[in-house]
C-alpha positions as CSV (number, residue, x, y, z in Angstrom):
1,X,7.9,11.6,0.9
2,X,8.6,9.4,-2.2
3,X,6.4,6.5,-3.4
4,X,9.5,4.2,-2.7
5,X,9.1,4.6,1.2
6,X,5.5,4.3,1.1
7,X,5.3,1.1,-0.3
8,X,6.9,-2.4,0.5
9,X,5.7,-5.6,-0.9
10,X,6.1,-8.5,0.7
11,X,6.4,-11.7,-2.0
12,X,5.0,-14.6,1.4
13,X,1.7,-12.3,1.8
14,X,-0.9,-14.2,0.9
15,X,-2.5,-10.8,-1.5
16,X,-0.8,-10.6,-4.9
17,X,1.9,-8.3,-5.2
18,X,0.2,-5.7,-7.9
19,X,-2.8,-6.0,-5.0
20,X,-0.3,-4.4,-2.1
21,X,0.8,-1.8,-4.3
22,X,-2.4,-1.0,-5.6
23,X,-3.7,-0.7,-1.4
24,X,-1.0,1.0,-0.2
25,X,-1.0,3.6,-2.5
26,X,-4.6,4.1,-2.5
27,X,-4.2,4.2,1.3
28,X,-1.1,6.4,0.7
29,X,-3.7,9.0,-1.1
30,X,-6.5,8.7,1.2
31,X,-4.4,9.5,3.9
32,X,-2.5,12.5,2.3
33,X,0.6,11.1,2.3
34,X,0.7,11.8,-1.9
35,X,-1.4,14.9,-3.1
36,X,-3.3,15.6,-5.8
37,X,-1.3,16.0,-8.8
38,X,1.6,14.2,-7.5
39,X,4.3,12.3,-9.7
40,X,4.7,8.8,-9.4
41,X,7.5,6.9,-10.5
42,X,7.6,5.5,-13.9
43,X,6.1,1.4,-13.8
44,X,9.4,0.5,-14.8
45,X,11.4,2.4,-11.8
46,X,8.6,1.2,-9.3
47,X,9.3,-2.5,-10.5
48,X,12.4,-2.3,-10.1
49,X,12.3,-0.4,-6.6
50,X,10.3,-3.2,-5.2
51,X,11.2,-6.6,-7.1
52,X,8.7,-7.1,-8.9
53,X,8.0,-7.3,-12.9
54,X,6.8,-4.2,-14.4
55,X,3.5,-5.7,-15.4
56,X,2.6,-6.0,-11.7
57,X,2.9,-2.4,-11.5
58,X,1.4,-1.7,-14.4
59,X,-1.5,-3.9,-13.7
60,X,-1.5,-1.5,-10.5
61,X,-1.5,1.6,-12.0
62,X,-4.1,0.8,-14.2
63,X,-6.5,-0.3,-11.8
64,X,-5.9,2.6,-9.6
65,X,-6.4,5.0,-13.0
66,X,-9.7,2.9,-14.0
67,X,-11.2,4.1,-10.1
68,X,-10.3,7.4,-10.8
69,X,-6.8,7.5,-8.4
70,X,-4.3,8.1,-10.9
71,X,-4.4,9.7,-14.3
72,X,-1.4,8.8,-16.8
73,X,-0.6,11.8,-18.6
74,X,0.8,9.4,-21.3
75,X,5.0,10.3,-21.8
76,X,4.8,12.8,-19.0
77,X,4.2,10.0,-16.9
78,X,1.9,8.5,-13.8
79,X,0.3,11.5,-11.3
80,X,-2.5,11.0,-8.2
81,X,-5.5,12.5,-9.8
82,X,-6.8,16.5,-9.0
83,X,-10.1,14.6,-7.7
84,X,-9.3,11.5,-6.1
85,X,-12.8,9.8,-5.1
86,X,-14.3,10.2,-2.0
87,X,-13.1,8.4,1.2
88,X,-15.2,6.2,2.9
89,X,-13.8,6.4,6.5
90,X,-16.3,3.8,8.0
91,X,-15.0,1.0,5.0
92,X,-11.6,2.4,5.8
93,X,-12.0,1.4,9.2
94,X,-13.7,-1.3,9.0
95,X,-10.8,-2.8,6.2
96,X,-8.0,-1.9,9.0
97,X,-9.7,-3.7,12.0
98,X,-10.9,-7.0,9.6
99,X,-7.1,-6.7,8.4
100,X,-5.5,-6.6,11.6
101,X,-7.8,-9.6,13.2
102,X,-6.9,-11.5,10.3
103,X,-3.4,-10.9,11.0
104,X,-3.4,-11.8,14.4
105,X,-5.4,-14.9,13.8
106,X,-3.0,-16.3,12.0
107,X,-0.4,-15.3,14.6
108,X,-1.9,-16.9,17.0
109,X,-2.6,-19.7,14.7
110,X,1.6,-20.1,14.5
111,X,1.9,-19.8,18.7
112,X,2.1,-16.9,19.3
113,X,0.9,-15.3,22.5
114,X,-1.4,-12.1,22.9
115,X,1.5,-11.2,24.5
116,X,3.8,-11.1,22.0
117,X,2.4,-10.0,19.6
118,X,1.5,-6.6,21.4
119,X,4.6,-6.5,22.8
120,X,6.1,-6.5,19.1
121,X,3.4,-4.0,17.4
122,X,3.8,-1.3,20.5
123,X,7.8,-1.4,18.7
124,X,6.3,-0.1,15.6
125,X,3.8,2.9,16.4
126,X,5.2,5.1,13.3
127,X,6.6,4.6,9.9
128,X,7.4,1.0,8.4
129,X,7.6,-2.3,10.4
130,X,9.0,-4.3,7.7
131,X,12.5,-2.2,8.3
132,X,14.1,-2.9,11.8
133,X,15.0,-0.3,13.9
């Protein structure tokens, strides 16, 4: 799977665009979806992939490299490091349900009902929800 499907910013998200691409791919690694060693696409390529301006990425990728993530291998380009640090799966957790309540708050905060907004996540059980079906 490339890093282009994995990630997807979205510019009315209240996080900063460089923050998005630096939690998806982290979540991206933790999950296995990019092995160790894996090649990421250049900051310029990514950039341009997404919209954005290749100092966002690069802001990204150096954050991730600086917590041990990714390691540049300077020319030879951007890789997910051998030995990625460890996972916490409780923090992980914890992230995804304080993200999600968050999300829905401020659905519910625009009108929306319970309801709906169930009835619109059950759509989206697999892959990415900002691409409709």
């Amino acid at each position: 799977m490339s890093v282009e499907t994995l990630i997807a910013v979205d510019h009315a998200f209240e996080t900063p665009p460089y923050q998005q691409i630096v939690d998806q791919l982290r979540a991206a690694i933790e999950r296995g979806a990019l092995a160790p060693g894996a090649a990421l696409p250049t900051v310029r390529q990514l950039a341009d992939d997404l919209g954005v301006a290749p100092n966002t990425v690069a802001r990204a990728y150096a954050d991730l490299q600086a917590e041990g993530w990714l390691r540049s291998e300077g020319r030879r380009g951007t890789r997910v490091a051998e030995k990625t640090p460890a996972v916490d799966r409780r923090a992980r957790a914890n992230a995804l349900v304080e993200s999600v309540a968050q999300f829905v708050a401020g659905l519910r905060h625009r009108g929306y009902t319970s309801e709906e907004i169930a009835h619109v996540l059950a759509r989206y059980p697999q892959g990415n929800p900002f691409k409709r079906r």
